[in-house]
C-alpha positions as a Markdown table, in Angstrom:
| # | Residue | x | y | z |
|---|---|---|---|---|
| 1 | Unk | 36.2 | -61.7 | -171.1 |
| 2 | Unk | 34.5 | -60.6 | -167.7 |
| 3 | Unk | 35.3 | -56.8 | -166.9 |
| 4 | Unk | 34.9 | -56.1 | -162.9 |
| 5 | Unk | 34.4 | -52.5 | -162.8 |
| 6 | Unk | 35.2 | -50.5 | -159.8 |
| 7 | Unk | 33.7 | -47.2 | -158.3 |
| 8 | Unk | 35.8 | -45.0 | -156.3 |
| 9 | Unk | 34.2 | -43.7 | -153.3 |
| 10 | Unk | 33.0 | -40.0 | -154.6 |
| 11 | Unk | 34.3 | -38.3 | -151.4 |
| 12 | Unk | 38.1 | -39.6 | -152.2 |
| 13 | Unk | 37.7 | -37.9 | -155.8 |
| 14 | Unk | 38.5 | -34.4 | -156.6 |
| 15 | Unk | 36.2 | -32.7 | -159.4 |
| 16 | Unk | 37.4 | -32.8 | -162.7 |
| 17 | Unk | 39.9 | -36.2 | -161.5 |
| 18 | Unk | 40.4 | -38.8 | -164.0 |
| 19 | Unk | 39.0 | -41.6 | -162.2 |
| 20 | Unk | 35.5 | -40.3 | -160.7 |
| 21 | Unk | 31.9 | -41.7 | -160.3 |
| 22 | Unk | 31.6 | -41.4 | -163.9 |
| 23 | Unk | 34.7 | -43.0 | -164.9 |
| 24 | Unk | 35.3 | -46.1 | -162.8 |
| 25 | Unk | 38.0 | -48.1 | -162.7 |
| 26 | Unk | 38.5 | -51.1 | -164.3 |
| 27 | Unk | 40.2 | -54.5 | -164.0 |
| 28 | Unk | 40.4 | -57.0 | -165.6 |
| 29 | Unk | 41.4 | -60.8 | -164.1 |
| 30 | Unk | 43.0 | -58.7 | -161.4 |
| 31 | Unk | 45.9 | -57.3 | -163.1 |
| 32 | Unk | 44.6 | -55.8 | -166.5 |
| 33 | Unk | 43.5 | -52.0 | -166.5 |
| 34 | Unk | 42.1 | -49.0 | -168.0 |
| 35 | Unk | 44.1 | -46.9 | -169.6 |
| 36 | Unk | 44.2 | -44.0 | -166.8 |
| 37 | Unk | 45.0 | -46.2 | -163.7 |
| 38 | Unk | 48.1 | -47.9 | -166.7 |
| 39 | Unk | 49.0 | -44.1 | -166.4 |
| 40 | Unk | 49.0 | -44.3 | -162.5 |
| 41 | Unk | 51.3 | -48.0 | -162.9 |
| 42 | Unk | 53.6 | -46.0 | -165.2 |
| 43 | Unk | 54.1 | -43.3 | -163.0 |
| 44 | Unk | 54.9 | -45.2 | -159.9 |
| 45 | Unk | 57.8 | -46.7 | -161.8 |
| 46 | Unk | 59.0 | -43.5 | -163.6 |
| 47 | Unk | 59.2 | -42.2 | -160.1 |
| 48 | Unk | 61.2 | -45.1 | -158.5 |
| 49 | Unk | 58.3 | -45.1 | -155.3 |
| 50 | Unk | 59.3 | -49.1 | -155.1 |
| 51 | Unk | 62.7 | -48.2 | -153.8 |
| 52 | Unk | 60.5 | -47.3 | -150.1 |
| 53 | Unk | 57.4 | -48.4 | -150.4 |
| 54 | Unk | 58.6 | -52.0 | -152.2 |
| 55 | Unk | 57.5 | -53.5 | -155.3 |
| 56 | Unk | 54.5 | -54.6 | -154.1 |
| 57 | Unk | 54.0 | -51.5 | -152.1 |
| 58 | Unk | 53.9 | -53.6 | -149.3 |
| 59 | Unk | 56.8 | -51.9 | -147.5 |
| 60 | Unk | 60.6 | -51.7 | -147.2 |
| 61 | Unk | 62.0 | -48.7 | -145.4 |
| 62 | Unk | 58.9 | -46.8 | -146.2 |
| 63 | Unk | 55.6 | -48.0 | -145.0 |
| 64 | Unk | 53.5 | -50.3 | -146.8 |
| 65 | Unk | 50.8 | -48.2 | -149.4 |
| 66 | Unk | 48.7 | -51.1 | -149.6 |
| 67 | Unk | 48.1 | -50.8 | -145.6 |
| 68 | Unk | 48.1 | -46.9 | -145.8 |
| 69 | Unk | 46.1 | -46.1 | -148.5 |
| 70 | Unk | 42.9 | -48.1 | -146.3 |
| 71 | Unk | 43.3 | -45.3 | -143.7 |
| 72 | Unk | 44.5 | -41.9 | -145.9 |
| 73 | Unk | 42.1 | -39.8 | -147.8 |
| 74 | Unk | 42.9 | -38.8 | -151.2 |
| 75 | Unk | 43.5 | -35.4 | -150.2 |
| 76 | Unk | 45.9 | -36.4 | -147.3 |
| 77 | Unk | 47.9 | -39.1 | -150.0 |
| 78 | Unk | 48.2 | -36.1 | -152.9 |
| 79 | Unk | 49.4 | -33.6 | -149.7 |
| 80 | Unk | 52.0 | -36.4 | -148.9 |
| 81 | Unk | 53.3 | -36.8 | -152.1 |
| 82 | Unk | 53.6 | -33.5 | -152.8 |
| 83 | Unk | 55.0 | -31.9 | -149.7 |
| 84 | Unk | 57.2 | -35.1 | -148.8 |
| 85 | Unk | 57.5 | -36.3 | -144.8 |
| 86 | Unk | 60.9 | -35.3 | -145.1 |
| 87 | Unk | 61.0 | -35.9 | -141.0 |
| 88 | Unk | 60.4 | -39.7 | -142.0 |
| 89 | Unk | 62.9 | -39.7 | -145.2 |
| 90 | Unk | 59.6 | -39.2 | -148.1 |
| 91 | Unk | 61.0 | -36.5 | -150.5 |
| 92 | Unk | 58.7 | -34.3 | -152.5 |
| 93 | Unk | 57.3 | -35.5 | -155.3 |
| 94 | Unk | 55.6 | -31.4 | -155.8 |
| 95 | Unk | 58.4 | -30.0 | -158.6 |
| 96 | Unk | 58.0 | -33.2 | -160.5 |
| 97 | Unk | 55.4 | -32.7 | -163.5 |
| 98 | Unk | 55.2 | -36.2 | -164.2 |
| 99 | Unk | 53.8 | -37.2 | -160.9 |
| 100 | Unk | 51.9 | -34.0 | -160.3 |
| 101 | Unk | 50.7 | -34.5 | -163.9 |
| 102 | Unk | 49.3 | -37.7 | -163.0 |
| 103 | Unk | 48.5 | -37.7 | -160.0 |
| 104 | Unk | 44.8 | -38.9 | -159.8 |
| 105 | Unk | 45.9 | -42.0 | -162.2 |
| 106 | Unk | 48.2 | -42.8 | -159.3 |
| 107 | Unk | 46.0 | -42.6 | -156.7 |
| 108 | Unk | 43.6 | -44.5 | -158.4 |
| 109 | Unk | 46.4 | -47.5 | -159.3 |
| 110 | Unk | 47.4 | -47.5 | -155.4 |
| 111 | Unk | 43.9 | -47.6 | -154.0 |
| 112 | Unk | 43.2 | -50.4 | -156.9 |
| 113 | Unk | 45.6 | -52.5 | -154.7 |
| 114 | Unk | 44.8 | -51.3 | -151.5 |
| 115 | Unk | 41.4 | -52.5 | -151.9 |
| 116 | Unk | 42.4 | -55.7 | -153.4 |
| 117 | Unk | 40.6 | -54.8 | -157.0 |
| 118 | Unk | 44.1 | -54.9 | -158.7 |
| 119 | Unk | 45.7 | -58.5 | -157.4 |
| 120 | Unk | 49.3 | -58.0 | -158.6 |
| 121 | Unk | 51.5 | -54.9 | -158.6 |
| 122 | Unk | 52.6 | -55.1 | -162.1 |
| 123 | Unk | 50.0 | -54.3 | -164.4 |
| 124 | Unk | 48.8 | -54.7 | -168.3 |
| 125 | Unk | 46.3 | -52.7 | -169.9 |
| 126 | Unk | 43.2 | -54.2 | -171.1 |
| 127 | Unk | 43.1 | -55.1 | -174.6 |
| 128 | Unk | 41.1 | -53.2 | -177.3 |
C-alpha cells in the first residue's frame, strides 16, 4: 500500500496544532486518512457545514471551501469559524466545543481537499 504523506505549510500551523511539520498528513489512494484529519471529517459532519458550503464543499449558498481555503490563512479560517460572518448568513461556530475542540483536525481535512491531496469529500481512515 503506497502512503502519500503531506506537509502542511509551517506558517498555516499554530504551535502545539495537531497537524504540524512534525506530524504530516496523510492519505492514502486519495480518500484514506490519518486518524487526526478522520477527526477533522467527523467534525465537519457533526456540525452540519455541508448544509452551506455543500457536500463536497464546493459551494451551495455559502461559498465553496475548496476555492477558499487556497486564498485564507489558517488564522483567518479558525477567526471565521469562530466569530461567524453573520453579515453573509455563517453563524458561529465559537460556543461549540466540538468544533473549537477540533479545530486544527478540521483545518487540516479542508486544506487536504483544497489542495487536492484528499480526492473525495467522504473519507476512511487508513487501516492499521
Amino acid at each position: 500500500m503506497k502512503v502519500k504523506t503531506f506537509l502542511l505549510p509551517a506558517l498555516l500551523c499554530l504551535a502545539g496544532a495537531a497537524h504540524t511539520a512534525d506530524a504530516p498528513i496523510k492519505v492514502v489512494e486519495g480518500y484514506k486518512v490519518d486518524a487526526e484529519t478522520m477527526k477533522g471529517f467527523r467534525t465537519w459532519r457533526a456540525a452540519a457545514c455541508d448544509r452551506c458550503h455543500g457536500a463536497n464543499q464546493e459551494g451551495l449558498v455559502g461559498p465553496s471551501l475548496v476555492n477558499s481555503l487556497k486564498v485564507l490563512t489558517k488564522e483567518e479560517f479558525i477567526t471565521t469559524v469562530k466569530n461567524g460572518r453573520l453579515e453573509k448568513g455563517m453563524q458561529s461556530f465559537g460556543n461549540s466545543p466540538q468544533v473549537m475542540d477540533n479545530i486544527d483536525q478540521l483545518y487540516a481535512y479542508l486544506k487536504g481537499r483544497s489542495d487536492g491531496q484528499i480526492t473525495r469529500a467522504k473519507v476512511e481512515p487508513i487501516a492499521q
